[in-house]
Each structure stands twice: as structure tokens, then as C-alpha cells.
C-alpha positions as CSV (number, residue, x, y, z in Angstrom):
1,X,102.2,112.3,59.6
2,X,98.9,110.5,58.3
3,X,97.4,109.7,61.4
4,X,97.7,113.5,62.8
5,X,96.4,114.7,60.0
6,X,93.4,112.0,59.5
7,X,92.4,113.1,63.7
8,X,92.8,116.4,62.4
9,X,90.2,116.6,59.5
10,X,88.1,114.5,62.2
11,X,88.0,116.5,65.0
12,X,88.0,119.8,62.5
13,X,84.6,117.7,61.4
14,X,83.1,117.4,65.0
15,X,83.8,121.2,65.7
16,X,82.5,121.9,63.3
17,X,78.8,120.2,63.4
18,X,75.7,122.4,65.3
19,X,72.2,122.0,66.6
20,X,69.0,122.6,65.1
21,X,69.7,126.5,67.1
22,X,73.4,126.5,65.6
23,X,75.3,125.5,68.6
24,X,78.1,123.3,68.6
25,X,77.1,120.0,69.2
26,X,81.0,119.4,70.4
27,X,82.7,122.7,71.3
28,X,85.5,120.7,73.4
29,X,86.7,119.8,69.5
30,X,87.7,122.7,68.8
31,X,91.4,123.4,69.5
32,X,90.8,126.8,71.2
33,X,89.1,124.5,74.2
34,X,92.1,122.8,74.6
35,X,93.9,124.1,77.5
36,X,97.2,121.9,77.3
37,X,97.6,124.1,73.9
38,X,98.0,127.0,76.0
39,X,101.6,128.4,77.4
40,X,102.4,127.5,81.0
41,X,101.8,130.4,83.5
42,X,102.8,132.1,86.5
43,X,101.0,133.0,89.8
44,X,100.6,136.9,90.2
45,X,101.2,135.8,93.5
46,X,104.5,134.5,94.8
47,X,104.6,131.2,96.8
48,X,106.5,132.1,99.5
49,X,107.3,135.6,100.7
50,X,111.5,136.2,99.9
51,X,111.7,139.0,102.3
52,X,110.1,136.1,105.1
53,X,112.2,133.4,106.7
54,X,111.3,129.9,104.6
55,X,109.4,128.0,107.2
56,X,110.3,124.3,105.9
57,X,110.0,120.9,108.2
58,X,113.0,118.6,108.4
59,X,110.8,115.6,106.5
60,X,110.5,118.3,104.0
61,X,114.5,118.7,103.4
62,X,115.0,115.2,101.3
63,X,112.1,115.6,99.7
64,X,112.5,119.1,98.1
65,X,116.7,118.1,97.7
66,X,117.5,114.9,96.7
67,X,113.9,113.1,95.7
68,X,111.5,115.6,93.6
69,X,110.4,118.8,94.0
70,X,107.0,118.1,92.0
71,X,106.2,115.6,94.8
72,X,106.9,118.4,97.5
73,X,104.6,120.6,96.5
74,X,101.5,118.7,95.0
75,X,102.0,116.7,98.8
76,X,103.2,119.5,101.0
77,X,101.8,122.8,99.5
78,X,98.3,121.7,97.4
79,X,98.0,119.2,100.1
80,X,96.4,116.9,97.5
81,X,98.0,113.7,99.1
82,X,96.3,110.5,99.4
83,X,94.5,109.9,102.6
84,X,95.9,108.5,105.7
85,X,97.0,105.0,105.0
86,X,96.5,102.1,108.3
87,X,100.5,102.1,107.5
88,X,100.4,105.6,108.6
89,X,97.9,105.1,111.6
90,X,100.7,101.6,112.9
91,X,103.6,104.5,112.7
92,X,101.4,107.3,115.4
93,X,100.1,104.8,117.3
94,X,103.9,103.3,118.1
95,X,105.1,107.0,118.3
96,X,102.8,107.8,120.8
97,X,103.1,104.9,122.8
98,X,106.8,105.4,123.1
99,X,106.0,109.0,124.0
100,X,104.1,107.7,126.9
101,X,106.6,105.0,128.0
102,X,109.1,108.1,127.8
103,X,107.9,110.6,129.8
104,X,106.3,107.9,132.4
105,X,103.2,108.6,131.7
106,X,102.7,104.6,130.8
107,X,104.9,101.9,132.6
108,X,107.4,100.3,130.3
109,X,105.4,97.3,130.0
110,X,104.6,95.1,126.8
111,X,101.5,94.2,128.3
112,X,100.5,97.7,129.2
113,X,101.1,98.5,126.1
114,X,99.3,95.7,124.3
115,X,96.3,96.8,126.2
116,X,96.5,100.3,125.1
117,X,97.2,98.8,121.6
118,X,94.0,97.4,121.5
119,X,91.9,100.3,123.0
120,X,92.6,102.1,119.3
121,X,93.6,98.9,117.2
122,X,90.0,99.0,115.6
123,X,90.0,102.4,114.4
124,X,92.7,101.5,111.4
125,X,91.3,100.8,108.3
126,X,92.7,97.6,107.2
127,X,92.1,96.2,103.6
128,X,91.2,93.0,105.5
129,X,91.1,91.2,108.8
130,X,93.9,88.9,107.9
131,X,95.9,92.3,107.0
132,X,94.8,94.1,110.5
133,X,95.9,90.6,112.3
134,X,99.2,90.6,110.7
135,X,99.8,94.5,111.1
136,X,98.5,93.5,114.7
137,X,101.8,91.1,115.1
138,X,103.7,93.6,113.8
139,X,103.2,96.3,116.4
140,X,103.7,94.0,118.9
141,X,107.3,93.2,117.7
142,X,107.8,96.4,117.3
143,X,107.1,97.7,120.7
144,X,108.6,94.7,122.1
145,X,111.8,96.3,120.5
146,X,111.1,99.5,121.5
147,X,111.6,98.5,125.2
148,X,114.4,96.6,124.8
149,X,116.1,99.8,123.3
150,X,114.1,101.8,126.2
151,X,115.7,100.2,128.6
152,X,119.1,99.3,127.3
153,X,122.6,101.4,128.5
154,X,122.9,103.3,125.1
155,X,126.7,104.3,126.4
156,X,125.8,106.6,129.0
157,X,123.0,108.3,127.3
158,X,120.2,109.5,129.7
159,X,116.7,110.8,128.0
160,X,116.3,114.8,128.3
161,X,112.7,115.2,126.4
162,X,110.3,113.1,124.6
163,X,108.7,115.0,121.5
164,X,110.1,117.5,121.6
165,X,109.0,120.5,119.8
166,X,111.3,123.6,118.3
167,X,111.5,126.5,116.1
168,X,114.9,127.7,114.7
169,X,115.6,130.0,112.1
170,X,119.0,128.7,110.1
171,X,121.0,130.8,107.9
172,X,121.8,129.2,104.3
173,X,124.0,130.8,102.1
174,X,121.7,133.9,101.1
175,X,118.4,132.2,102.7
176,X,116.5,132.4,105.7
177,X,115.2,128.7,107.0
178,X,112.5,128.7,109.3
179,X,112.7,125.0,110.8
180,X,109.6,123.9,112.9
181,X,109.0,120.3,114.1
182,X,109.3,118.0,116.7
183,X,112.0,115.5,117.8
184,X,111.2,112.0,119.0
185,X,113.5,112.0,121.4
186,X,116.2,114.0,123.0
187,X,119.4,112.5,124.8
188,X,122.0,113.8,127.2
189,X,125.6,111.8,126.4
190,X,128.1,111.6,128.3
191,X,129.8,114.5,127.2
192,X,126.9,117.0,127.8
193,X,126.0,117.2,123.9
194,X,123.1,116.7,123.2
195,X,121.8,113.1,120.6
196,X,118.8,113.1,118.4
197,X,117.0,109.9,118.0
198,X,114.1,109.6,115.0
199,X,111.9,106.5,115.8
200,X,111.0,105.2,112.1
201,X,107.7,102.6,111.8
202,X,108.2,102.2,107.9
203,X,109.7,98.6,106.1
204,X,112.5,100.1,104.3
205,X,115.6,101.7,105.7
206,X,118.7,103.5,104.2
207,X,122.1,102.3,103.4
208,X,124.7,103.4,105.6
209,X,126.1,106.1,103.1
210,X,122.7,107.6,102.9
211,X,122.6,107.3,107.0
212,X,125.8,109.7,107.1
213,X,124.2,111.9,105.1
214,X,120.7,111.4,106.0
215,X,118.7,115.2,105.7
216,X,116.5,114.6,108.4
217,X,119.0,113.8,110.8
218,X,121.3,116.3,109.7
219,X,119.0,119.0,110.3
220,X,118.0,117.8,113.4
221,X,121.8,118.5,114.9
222,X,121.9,121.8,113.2
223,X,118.7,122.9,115.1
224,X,120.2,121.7,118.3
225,X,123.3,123.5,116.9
226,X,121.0,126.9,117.0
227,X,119.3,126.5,120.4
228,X,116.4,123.8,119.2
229,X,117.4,121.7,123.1
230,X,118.2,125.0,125.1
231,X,115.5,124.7,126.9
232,X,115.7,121.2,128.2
233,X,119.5,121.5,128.8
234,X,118.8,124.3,131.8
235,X,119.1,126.7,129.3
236,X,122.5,126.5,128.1
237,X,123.8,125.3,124.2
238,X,125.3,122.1,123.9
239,X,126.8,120.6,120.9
240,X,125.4,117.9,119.0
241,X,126.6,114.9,119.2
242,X,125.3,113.1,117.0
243,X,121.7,111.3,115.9
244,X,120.2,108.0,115.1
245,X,117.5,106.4,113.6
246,X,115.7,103.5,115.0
247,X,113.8,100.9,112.6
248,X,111.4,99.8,115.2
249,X,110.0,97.1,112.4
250,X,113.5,95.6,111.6
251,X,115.4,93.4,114.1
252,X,118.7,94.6,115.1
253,X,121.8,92.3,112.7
254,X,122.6,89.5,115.4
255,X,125.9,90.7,117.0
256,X,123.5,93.7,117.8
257,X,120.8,91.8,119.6
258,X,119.2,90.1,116.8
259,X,115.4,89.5,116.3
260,X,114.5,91.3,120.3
261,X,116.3,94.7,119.5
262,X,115.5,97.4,116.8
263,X,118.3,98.0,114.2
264,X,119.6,101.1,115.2
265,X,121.3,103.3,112.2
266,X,123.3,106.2,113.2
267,X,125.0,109.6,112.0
268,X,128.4,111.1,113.4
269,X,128.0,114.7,115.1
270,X,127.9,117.2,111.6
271,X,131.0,117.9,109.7
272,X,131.3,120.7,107.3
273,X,128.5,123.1,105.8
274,X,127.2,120.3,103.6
275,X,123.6,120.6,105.4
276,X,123.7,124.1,105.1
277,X,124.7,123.8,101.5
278,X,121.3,121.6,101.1
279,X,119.0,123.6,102.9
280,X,120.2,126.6,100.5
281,X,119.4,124.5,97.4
282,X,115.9,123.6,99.1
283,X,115.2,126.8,99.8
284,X,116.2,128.5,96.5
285,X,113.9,125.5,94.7
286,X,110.9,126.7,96.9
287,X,111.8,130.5,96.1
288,X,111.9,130.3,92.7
289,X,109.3,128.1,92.1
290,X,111.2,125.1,90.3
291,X,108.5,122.3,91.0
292,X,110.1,119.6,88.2
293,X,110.0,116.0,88.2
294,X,112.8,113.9,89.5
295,X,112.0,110.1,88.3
296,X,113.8,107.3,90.8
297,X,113.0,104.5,93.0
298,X,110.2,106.8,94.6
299,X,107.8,106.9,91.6
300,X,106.4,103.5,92.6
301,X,104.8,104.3,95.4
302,X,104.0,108.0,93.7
303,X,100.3,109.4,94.8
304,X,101.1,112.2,91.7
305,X,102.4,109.8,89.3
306,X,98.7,110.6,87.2
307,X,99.2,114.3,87.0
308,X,103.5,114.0,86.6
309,X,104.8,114.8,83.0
310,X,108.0,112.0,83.9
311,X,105.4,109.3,83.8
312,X,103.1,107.5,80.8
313,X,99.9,108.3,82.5
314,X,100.8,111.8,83.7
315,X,102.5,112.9,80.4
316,X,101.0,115.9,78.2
317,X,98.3,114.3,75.3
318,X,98.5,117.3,73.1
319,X,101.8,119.4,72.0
């Protein structure tokens, strides 16, 4: 149309001017600088070995499966995420406290654990004291709640291990997943099998549907499934028996406790291959290198959303 051609006599005009020597005064006018011109490329090199196991962490398995693959691997792989937020510093700092209440290490105290609050309160970088004050307030609720849970009868569950840490290779479909993380908290029920529980520090929580078929928590029972808790079950294999998240910042609904306990949001013991199925579409996403962009609800609060091609400010400028 008019206006592409007018910029193209224009910038034709700027590459085209030189010096005083006879060097371009603007070279980058020229179309032969412009890189998004260019045909995408492949590595030489593959991202992941196929004839390895796929080492993938559980927080990984949503990600890469139902939210956006694009995101995965700017985050996961280029590791060109923002920097730790104070959000993020709230979440380890309640993680480890309830570590420490867990393996008796620290009393289960609130005013034990208020003092240890403050010992590492002032190393979060808060936008503003009213903010660090109010995130303050926050912590305390939820490690209020946290004991409360702690030391509630949970139906006969008795804690086994506090972070626990595990390595499991899963087979999915025609894949080898290497799983590696670490497990909040590990229960014994009253059946011998063995419950997950994933403390969670954040503001937003899932819908029960999504609970039931929560990744995280899915793969969590599968590794226990493959010998993840062996080793703090006397070395035998239990089943799983289920797992749970606990929203240590949102107040159980009040037939549950109300305002004083955590909502508490958990998954049956597995059914069906349906995690296995997920892992194998993770896997073969990583594999074959399909890093696309998946717009939904999770672009708001996007750290890529500059360099994604779903999204005005990310999109190509020259085709």
C-alpha cells in the first residue's frame, strides 16, 4: 500500500546516503541488516539429549502442558526470568519455617516463629514500608494457620519427612522422565499409603476441577508410585494415597475452621494413565523443540510478554 511503499523509498534513501570516506552514514537501513527478514533457525545442537532420560521438575509439568511452552523455556532453560520478587522471598521464608516446625528443629510456637520472622524480615525488598508492614501481617496469619493445620488430627495422618527430596525416572509412552524435586511434606495415613502435601504461599488458588487434575500433585503420587518415599517408609513401597495443597494465605471456608485454618484443597489417590499421558506430551514438547506461545489468563503477569510474538509489544515489526 502507500505507506509501505513511501517508508520504502525512505529508508531506500537513508541506506543509501555515505560519508565524506563513502561509508554509510545508516547501514542498519538497509534491509540486508535486518535480522527479522531472515528464516528462523535451528540449533546444530539438540536441547535435550533423546537417547537421555528428560530430567523435568514437577512445577515444570503445568507449565510445559497446559500453560505455554514459550514461557517454559525463556524461564526454565535461558533462565532469563525476572529477579526474585519479596513475594517470592514471603513464600521460602514460610516454607522454611514450617520445615523447622516439622522436623522439631523449632517449637511449634507463633511467637517463636515471629521472632525468627523478624531475624530475616529486613532482607526482602519491599516497594515500600507500608508494603513490607502489610506483607509483615500477612506472614503472620499465615503461620498462625500453618500451626493450626500442624497440629490438627488430619484423620489419622502422622508426618513421615519434611522436604523431602527424590529422584525417579517415569516411563511415558515412548519417553524417559527424569523427575527431581522435593516434597513439602510427606504423611503416613492410616492405611500405610503414603499423602503428599504442597504448602502454597501465593494469593490465587485453583478451582476444584483443576485440583483433581492438578500436574503438580499428580506427579507427586506417581513418584511415590515409583519409590520417591521408599526410603522413609523403612524401605518398602506404599501406595499413594492421595495429596493436597495447602493455601497458607487463604482462610479455610467456615464449616472448615474459617479465618484460623488454611484452606486445604485436595486430590483423590491417581486414577488412570492421564498423568502419564501429560508427562508424554511434556516431554515430546521439550524433545522436539516446540517452544510456541499459549495466550491465557497467565500473560498478565508474563516476564516474556516483550519478546512473545502472541502479544502487541512482543510481535514481529518487519515480515
Amino acid at each position: 500500500d502507500a505507506l509501505r511503499e513511501a517508508a520504502a523509498h525512505r529508508l531506500a534513501r537513508l541506506a543509501a546516503l555515505t560519508d565524506d570516506e563513502g561509508q554509510p552514514l545508516v547501514p542498519a537501513a538497509h534491509p540486508y541488516r535486518w535480522w527479522g527478514l531472515e528464516e528462523p533457525t535451528r540449533s546444530a545442537v539438540p536441547l535435550r539429549d533423546r537417547d537421555q532420560a528428560l530430567s523435568l521438575s514437577p512445577s515444570a509439568l503445568d507449565q510445559l502442558a497446559n500453560t505455554c511452552t514459550l514461557q517454559w523455556f525463556l524461564g526454565r532453560e535461558v533462565k532469563a526470568d525476572a529477579p526474585a520478587t519479596a513475594a517470592q522471598g514471603f513464600g521460602n521464608v514460610v516454607h522454611v519455617l514450617a520445615d523447622e516446625v516439622a522436623s522439631g528443629r523449632t517449637p511449634a510456637d507463633l511467637d517463636v516463629l515471629m521472632e525468627r520472622l523478624d531475624s530475616v524480615w529486613n532482607g526482602l525488598a519491599f516497594d515500600a514500608p507500608w508494603k513490607s508492614e502489610q506483607e509483615k501481617d500477612q506472614a503472620r496469619a499465615a503461620l498462625e494457620r500453618f500451626l493450626h493445620w500442624h497440629v490438627l488430627d488430619r484423620g489419622g495422618r502422622t508426618p513421615t519427612a519434611s522436604e523431602h527430596d527424590f529422584d525417579v525416572t517415569l516411563e511415558a509412552g515412548e519417553y524417559a522422565v527424569r523427575i527431581r524435586g522435593s516434597m513439602d511434606r510427606v504423611e503416613k495415613d492410616a492405611e500405610g499409603r503414603a499423602y503428599v502435601v504442597d504448602f502454597k504461599t501465593g494469593k490465587g488458588a485453583p478451582t476444584k476441577d483443576e485440583v483433581a487434575a492438578h500436574p503438580q500433585l499428580a506427579v507427586y503420587q506417581l513418584a511415590v508410585r515409583e519409590g520417591a518415599v521408599d526410603e522413609v517408609f523403612d524401605g518398602g513401597r506404599p501406595e499413594p494415597g492421595g495429596a493436597e495443597l495447602v493455601q497458607l494465605r487463604q482462610p479455610a471456608p467456615k464449616k472448615e475452621g474459617g479465618e484460623a485454618f488454611p484452606k486445604v484443597q485436595a486430590q483423590e489417590p491417581l486414577a488412570g494413565e492421564w498423568v502419564s499421558d501429560l508427562l508424554a506430551t511434556a516431554a515430546g514438547k521439550v524433545l522436539d523443540e516446540r517452544f510456541t506461545p499459549t495466550t491465557g489468563t497467565h500473560c498478565s503477569h508474563c516476564a516474556f510478554r516483550a519478546s512473545c510474538s502472541a502479544q502487541p509489544e512482543g510481535r514481529q515489526v518487519v515480515e
